[in-house]
N, C-alpha and C positions, 0 to 999 in steps of 0.2 A: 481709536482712543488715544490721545494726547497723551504722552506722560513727563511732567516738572522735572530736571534734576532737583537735588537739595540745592538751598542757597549755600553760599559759598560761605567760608570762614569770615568774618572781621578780625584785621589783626588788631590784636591787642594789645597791652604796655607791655606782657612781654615778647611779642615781636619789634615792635617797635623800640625798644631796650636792646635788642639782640644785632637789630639791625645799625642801631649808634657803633657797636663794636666790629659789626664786619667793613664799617668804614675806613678803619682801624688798615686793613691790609692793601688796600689801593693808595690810600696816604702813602702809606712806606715803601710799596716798591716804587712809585711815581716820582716821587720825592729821590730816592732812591741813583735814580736814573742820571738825575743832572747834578745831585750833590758834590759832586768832584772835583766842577770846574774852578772855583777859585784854591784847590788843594795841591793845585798841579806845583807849583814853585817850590812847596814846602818837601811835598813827596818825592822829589825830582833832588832837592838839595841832599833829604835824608837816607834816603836807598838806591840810587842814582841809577835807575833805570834806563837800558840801550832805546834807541825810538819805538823798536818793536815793542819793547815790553812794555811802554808807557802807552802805545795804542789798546793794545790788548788789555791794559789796565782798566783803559777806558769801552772795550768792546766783547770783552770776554760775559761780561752781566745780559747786557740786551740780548747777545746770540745764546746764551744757552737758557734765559726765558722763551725765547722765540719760538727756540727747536723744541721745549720741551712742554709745552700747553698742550700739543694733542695728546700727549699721554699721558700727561696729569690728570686731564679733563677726564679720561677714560677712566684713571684709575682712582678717582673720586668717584664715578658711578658703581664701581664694585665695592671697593671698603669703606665708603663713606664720607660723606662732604666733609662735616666736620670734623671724622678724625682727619682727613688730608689735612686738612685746612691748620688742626692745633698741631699735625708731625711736620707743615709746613714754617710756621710760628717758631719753634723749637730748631729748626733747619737756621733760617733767616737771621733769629740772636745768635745760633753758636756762631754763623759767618761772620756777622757783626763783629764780636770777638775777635775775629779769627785775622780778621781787614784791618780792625783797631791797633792791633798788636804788630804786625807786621813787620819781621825787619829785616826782609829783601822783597825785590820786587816779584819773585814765583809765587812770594807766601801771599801776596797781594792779589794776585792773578786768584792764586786758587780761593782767597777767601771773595773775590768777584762771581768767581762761577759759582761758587755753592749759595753765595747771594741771590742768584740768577734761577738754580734749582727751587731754594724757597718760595721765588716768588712767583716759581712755574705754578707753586702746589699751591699757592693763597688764593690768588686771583681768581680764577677759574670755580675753583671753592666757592668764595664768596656772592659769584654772582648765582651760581645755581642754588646757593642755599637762600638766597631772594628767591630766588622761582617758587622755592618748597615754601618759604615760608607768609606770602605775601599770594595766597592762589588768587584772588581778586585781581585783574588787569587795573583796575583805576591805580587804586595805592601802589602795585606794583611800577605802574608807571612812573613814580612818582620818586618810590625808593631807586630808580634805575638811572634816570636824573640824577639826584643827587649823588650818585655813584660815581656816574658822568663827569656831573661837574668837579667832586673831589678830585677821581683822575687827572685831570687837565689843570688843576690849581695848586696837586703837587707837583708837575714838572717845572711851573713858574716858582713854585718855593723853594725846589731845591737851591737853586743858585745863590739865594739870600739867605737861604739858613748857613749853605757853607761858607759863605763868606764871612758872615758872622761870626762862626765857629772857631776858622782861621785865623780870622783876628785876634782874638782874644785865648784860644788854648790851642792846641797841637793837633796837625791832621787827621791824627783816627777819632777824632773826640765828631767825627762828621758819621762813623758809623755806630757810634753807640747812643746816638740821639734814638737808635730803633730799640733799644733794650729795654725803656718804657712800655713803649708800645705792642711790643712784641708779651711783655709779661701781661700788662691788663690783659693783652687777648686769649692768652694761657688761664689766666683767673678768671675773668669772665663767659670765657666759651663756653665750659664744658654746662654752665646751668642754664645761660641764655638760648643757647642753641642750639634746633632741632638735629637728631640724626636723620639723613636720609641717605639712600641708596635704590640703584635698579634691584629688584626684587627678585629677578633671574638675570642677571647678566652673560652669564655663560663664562668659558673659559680667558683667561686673558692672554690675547694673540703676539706675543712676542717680536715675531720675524715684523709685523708693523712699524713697531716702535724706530728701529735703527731707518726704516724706511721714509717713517715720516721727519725723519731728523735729518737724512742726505735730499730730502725734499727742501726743506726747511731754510737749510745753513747755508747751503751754495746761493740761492736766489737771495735770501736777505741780504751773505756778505756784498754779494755783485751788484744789488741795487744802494748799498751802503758805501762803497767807495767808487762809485761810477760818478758821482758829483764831485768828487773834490779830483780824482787823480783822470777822468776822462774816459770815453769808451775802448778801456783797453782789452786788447782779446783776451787775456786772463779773465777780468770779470764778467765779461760775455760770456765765456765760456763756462765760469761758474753759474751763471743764472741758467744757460741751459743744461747743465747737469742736473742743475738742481730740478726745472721742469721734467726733464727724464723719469728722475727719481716719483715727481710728484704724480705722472701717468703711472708707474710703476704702483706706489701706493694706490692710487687709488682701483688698480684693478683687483689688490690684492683686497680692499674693502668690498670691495663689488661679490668677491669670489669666497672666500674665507666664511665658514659659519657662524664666529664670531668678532666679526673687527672694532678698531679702535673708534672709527666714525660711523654711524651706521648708514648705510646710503638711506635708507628710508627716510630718515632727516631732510632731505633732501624735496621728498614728494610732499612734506607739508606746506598745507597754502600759507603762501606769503613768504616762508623761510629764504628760500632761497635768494629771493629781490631783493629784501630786508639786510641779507649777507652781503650781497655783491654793494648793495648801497654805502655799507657801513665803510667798506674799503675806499667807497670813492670821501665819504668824510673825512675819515683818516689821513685821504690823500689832501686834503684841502687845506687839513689842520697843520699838518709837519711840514708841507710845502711853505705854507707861510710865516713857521715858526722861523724855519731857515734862513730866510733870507731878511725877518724882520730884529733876531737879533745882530746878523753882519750888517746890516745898517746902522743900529742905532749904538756900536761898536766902532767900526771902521767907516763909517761916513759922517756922522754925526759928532764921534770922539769921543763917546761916553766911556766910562774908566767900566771894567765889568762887573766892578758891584754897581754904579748908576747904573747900567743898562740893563741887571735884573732887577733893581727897583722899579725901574720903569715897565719893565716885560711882566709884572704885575698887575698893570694896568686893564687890560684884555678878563684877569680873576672880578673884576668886579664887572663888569656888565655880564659875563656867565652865572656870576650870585645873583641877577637880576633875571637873565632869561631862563633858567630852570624853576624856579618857584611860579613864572609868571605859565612857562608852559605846561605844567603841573595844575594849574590853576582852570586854565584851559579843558585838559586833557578832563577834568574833575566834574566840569559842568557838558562832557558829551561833545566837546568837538571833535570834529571827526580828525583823527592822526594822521591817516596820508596826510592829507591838507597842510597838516604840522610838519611835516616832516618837509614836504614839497617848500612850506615858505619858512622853514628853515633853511636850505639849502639855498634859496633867491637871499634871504638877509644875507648869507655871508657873501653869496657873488659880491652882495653891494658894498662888502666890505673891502673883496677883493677890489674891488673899481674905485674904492677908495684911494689902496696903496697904491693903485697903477695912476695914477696921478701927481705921486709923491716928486719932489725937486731933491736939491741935495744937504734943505735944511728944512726938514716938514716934520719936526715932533708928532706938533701933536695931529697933522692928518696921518700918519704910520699908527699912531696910537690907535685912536680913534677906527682906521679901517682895519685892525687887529684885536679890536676888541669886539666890533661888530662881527667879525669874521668867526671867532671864534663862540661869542653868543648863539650865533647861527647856526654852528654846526653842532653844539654840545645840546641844546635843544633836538636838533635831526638823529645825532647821533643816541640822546635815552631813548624817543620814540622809536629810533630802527634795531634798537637793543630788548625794545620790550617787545617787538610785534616780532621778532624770531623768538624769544622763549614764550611768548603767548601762543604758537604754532609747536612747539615743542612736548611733550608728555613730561612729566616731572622726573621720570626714571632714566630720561634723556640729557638730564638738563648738565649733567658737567660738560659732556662732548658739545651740546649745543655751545656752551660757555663757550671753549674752546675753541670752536670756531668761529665766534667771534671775534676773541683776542687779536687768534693766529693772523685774522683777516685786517683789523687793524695794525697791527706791525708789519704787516706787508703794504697795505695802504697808505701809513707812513713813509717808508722808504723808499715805496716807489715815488710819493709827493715828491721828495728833496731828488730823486734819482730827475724826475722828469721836468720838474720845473728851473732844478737846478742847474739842468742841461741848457735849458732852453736860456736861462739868464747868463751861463757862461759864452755857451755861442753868441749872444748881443755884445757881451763885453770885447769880448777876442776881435768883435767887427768892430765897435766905437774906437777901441783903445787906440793910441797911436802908432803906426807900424816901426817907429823911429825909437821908440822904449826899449828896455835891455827885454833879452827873453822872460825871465820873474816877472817884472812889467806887467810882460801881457799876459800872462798864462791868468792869474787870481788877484784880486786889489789886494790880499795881505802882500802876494808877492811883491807889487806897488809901492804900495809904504814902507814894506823892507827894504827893498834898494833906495826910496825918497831919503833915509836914514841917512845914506854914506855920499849923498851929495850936497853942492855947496846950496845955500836958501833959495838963490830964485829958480835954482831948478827943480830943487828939492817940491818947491810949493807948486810949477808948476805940473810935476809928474805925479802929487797928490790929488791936486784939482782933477786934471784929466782923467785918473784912475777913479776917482769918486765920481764922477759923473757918467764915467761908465759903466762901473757897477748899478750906479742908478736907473741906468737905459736898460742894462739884463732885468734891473728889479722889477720895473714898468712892463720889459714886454710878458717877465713870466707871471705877473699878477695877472695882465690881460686874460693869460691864457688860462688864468685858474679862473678868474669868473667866464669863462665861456665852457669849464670842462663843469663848474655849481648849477650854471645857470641849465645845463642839459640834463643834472643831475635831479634836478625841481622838476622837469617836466616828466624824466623817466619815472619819477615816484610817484608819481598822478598815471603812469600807463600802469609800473610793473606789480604796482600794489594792492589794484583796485579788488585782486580777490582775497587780500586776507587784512582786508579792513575790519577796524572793530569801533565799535559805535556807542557811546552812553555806559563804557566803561563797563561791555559786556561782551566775551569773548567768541569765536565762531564756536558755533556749537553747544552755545547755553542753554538752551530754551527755544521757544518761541515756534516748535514744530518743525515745518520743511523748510521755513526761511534760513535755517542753521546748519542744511543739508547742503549736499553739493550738487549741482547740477544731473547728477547720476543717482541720488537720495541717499548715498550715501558714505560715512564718512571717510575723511582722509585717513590713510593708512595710520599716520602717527596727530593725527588730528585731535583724537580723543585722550586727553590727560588723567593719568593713571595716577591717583593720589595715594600715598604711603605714608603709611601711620607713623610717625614719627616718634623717634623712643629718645627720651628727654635724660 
């Protein structure tokens, strides 16, 4: 005898209301992130920061979001999405605060970190509380998309909103633009949005936490400054520590009765493709982020609020590709497929840039906007078919390693592409240049500074044309790492496809089964009654 699950929930207005508001915390830390850059002059004249502490101004936020999403993630599946989410809200304004007021550069430091802590606790929050509250795969596809695309339209805003800022009132007035938004979400939460939590989670494993964070913090710093300062054994050296650490962790997940990650995770169909994919997106996206704003900066001479006007441009064909592949995803197309000619659209975006001369607007535009379409489409589909493989009481750690796997995907983009465009430079550039010359094109233009005009112009020329040749070969290489990326998700996917906006395991008898009849270990979604 056959027997139906129940149909699934339809969300309703107030899901949909709820989920307007969890919009709310990807805006701000995103946004977040690049806010800074036109602040530097003001921060720099008023607290006068040594160069360390102005790096760490700017690198203290990312690394302790980085480091700290697996254990957010975790410890949102014990106490609760939304309370994390609203003690994260509460975290993120007093930093606000804390950054606005500032007046030396440690107080600045620390109100960056506890920035960085907030936004470990929103994030991760947010997306799992889409799992809980949208259990349909269609809509949820849909909400995860536009999550997506929010993500990636606040790192383009940030640089114009601070610029504007700057203009017009005083540097911290760039961190209290979140004390709006921070309060709606405090007002709004606690009635729009469901509580959920694992239902047993077990004890919370401690000795993890430090372990995932010496995982965490050596690889991302070492893949963070290997592009701009070179493969020095120091950063080597920290990215394998930090691999150390990450065997380390995860033996102790393997072994531990209850860890911060659960390997089971792991054995759901799809999950694991869908993760390793997401990282190659991430790498796609910051790779090209990189080197398309020192273009349209340092090659082209845009002043840096034009060039994040213009680095807006790429936000409107993402407004175009997630509704259209929502739209898709709505009437039953099949999402590898999505996912697969996601990753082909943005190679061709990439094959755009690689084309670029050393006055090409609008094709840099244009192939960074398609790139970037491309992948925020691949990226909601590879974000929905991992928490659609996920159990609901799963769903903060699934977040979690998510994130974690995009900010590593990130870093490594600019770590490897950024490699591979510096090596073309160092070989174009002239060997007859001072050393700054040749090392970086800012080097370039800094010493073009202190010489007379025709030489001046012509050690510009040559350093911009060389950067253009690293730009050309490292786009090449990013559409050849998409284009392999499109075919892997047409092999790696094919068993945790979902079709007509129904998930494995709905219905339909043995077709929902696994080749062995039955199911995946964390295959079947444990739904929890939510207390409002």
């Amino acid at each position: 005898m056959t027997t139906h699950p129940a149909p699934m929930a339809r969300a309703g207005r107030r899901e949909w209301a709820g989920f307007c508001v969890l919009m709310l915390p990807p805006l701000l830390v995103s946004t977040d992130v690049s806010v800074l850059c036109f602040a530097v002059p003001a921060i720099s004249a008023q607290l006068r920061p040594s160069g360390t502490e102005l790096l760490w101004i700017f690198d203290i936020h990312a690394f302790v979001l980085a480091g700290l999403l697996i254990t957010m993630g975790s410890l949102g599946d014990r106490v609760g999405r939304r309370r994390l989410l609203l003690i994260g809200a509460v975290v993120f304004g007093t930093a606000s605060l804390l950054a606005a007021g500032a007046n030396s550069a440690e107080t600045l430091i620390a109100g960056r970190a506890l920035l960085g802590v907030g936004g470990a606790a929103l994030l991760p929050s947010t997306m799992a509380l889409t799992r809980t509250m949208f259990t349909d795969p269609g809509p949820r596809a849909m909400v995860i998309g536009i999550w997506s695309g929010v993500l990636t339209a606040g790192v383009a805003l940030g640089p114009v909103l601070g610029g504007v800022l700057v203009e017009h009132f005083w540097w911290g007035s760039v961190f209290l633009v979140n004390l709006p938004a921070t309060a709606l979400l405090l007002l709004l939460g606690p009635s729009l949005l469901p509580e959920s939590r694992d239902p047993a989670p077990g004890r919370f494993d401690l000795p993890s936490v430090p372990l995932s964070m010496a995982a965490v913090l050596p690889v991302f710093y070492g893949l963070k400054e290997i592009p701009s300062e070179g493969w020095n054994v120091r950063y080597v050296m920290a990215v394998n520590i930090g691999l150390l650490f990450a065997v380390l962790f995860v033996h102790r997940q393997r072994t531990t009765a209850s860890p911060l990650v659960s390997p089971a995770l792991f054995h759901a169909r799809g999950f694991t493709p869908a993760l390793a994919l997401n990282v190659v997106a991430a790498f796609g996206m910051t790779g090209s982020m990189y080197f398309t704003t020192q273009y349209l900066q340092s090659v082209l001479g845009k002043s840096p609020l034009e060039a994040a006007l213009w680095g807006l441009f790429p936000s409107v064909l993402v407004g175009v590709a997630v509704p259209v592949t929502t739209l898709l995803v709505r009437r039953g197309a099949d999402r590898v497929h999505l996912v697969a000619s996601g990753f082909a659209t943005a190679a061709s975006g990439y094959a755009l840039s690689a084309a670029v001369g050393t006055g090409s607007l609008q094709l840099v535009l244009v192939g960074s906007g398609v790139l970037a379409a491309g992948l925020v489409a691949a990226l909601a589909q590879l974000t929905a078919l991992a928490l659609d493989a996920t159990p609901v009481e799963r769903a903060g750690s699934a977040s979690t390693l998510v994130g974690t796997g995009q900010a590593f995907g990130g870093a490594l983009g600019v770590a490897a592409l950024g490699s591979v465009g510096t090596a073309l430079y160092h070989h174009r550039v002239t060997a007859s240049a001072p050393t700054p010359a040749r090392e970086t094109l800012g080097g370039a233009l800094a010493v073009a500074e202190r010489l007379p005009g025709p030489a001046a112009e012509s050690l510009r020329a040559a350093a911009r044309a060389a950067h253009t040749t690293g730009m050309r070969g490292a786009m090449t290489a990013g559409t050849v790492v998409l284009l392999a990326a499109a075919v892997a998700s047409l092999v790696a996917l094919r068993g945790g496809r979902i079709r007509n906006g129904r998930e494995p395991g709905s219905g339909h008898g043995d077709k929902d089964r696994d080749a062995d009849g039955a199911r995946d270990q964390v295959g079947e979604p444990v739904v929890i009654s939510p207390s409002r």
